[in-house]
N, C-alpha and C positions, 0 to 999 in steps of 0.2 A: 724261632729256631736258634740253640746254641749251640755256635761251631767250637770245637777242642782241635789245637792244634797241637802236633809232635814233631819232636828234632826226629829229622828225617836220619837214621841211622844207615842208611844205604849208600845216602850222601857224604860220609864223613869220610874225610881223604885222608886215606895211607901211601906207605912210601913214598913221598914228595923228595925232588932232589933240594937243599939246604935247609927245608921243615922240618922235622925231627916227629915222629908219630908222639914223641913227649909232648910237643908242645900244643900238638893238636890235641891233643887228649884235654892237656889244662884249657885250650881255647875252648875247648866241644863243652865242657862242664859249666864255662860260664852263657855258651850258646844255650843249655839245655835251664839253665836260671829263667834267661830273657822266656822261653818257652811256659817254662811254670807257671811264674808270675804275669804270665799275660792270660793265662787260661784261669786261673784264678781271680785275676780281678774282671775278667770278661761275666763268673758267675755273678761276682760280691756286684756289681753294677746291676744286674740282673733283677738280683734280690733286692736294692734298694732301689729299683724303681717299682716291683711288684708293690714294696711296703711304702709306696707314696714317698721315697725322699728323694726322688729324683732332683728337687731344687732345690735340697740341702745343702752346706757348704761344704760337709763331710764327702758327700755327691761328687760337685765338681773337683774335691781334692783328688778321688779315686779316680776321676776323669783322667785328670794331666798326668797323674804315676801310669795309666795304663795304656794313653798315648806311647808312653819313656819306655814302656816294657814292652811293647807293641812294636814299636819301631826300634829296636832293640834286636830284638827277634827278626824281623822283617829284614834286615842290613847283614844280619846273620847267614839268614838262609841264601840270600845272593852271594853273599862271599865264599862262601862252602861250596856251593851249587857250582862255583866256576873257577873251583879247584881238582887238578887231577891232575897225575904226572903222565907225560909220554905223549900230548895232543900237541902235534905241529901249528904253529899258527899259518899255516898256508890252508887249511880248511875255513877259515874267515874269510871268504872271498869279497863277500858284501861288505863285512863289516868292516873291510879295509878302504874296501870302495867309498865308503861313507867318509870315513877318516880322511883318506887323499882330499877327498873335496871342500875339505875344512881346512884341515892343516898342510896340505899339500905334498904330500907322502905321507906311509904309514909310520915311517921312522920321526918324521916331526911328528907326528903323533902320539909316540912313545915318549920319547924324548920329554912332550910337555905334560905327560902321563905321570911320569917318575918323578918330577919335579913338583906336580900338582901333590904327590906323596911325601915329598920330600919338605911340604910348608912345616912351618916352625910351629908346634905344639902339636896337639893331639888328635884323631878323626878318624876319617875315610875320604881316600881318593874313588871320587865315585863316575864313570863314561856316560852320560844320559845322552837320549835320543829326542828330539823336542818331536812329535809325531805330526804336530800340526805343520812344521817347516821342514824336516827332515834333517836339520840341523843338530849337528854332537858338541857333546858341549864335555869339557874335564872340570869338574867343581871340590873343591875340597869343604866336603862337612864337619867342622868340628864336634857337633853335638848327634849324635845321630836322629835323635826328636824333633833336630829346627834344623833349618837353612835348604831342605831338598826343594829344587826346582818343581811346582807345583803344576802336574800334568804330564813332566816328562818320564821317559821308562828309561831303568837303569839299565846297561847294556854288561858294565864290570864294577866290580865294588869290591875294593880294596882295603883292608882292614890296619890302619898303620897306628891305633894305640898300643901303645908297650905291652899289655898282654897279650897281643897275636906275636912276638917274636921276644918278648926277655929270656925265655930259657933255650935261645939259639943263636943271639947276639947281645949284644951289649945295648943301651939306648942310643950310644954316640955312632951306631952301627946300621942303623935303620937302611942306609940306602945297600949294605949286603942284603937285609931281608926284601928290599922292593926288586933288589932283583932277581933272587930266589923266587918269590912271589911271580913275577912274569917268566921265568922257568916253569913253573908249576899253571897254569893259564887252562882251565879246559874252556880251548878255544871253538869248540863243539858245543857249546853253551856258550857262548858271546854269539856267534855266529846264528846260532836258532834263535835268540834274545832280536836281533837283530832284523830279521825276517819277518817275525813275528810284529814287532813293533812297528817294521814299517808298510805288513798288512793288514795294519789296523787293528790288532790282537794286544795283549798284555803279556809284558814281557815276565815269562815264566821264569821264578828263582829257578826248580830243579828241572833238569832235562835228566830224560832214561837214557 
């Protein structure tokens, strides 16, 4: 069976307070790239194992690009999926409960959230759940293809290369967009991520 996946267009968030629907538009366009290019080389892999060149080299090159657009995609739809304006974070009841018990308030929690965002160069501030411990962990990915913690579910994922916020701030400006970004929070989707995760389920990018 070949799965096709679609940028979920239901998901894509308007009026954000300090987002600018401009810049979501350019962000949405590079999301719907990661989209393409993963449903396309999902076929071309397809076709080159039906025609025996599954241990080709050409093979394994289309492997690791589709890993890169794969995961691409994937860091996409979480990021989008837990965007929305107007959700209080007092509906995170659990997921704050979780947080206290690590960092000892939800505010140290933030605090090393923003900061986890705020590392020197390029990524994702990404909140994972270790499921097997129930331990949260704030990890900064630079690459979106390497470094995610292997097992855990994302609970927030944060988009802090320069194309989720150039045409809304400046680069030397990033920690206006990280907190625009936690204004914008649909904390109704960290909250269900949460639940879910820690009833032994997979932590869903989109919530209805």
């Amino acid at each position: 069976m070949t799965i096709t996946y679609t940028a979920r267009a239901e998901f894509k968030p308007t009026n954000l307070v300090g987002i600018s629907d401009k810049q979501i538009e350019a962000h949405w366009k590079l999301y719907e790239g990661y989209v393409t290019q993963t449903n396309t080389l999902i076929k071309q892999l397809a076709d080159m194992r039906a025609a025996g060149e599954g241990a080709s080299p050409l093979y394994a090159d289309r492997r690791r690009r589709h890993a890169f657009e794969m995961c691409g995609m994937l860091v996409h739809d979480y990021y989008f999926g837990n965007l929305k304006a107007g959700v209080a974070d007092t509906v995170a009841k659990e997921f704050k409960k979780k947080v206290a018990e690590k960092y000892g308030s939800y505010e140290n929690w933030l605090a090393d959230y923003k900061a986890c965002g705020a590392t020197r160069g390029v990524g994702h501030a990404i909140c994972y759940l270790d499921p097997i411990t129930g331990d949260v962990n704030n990890h900064f990915i630079e690459m979106h293809s390497e470094g995610h913690m292997p097992g855990y579910q994302i609970l927030l994922s944060m988009d802090v290369w320069e194309h989720a916020f150039l045409l809304d701030y400046l680069p030397s400006e990033r920690g206006k967009y990280i907190d625009a970004f936690m204004a914008n929070v649909n904390w109704d989707a960290v909250e269900a991520r949460t639940h879910a995760c820690l009833s032994g389920k997979a932590s869903p990018r989109f919530i209805l």
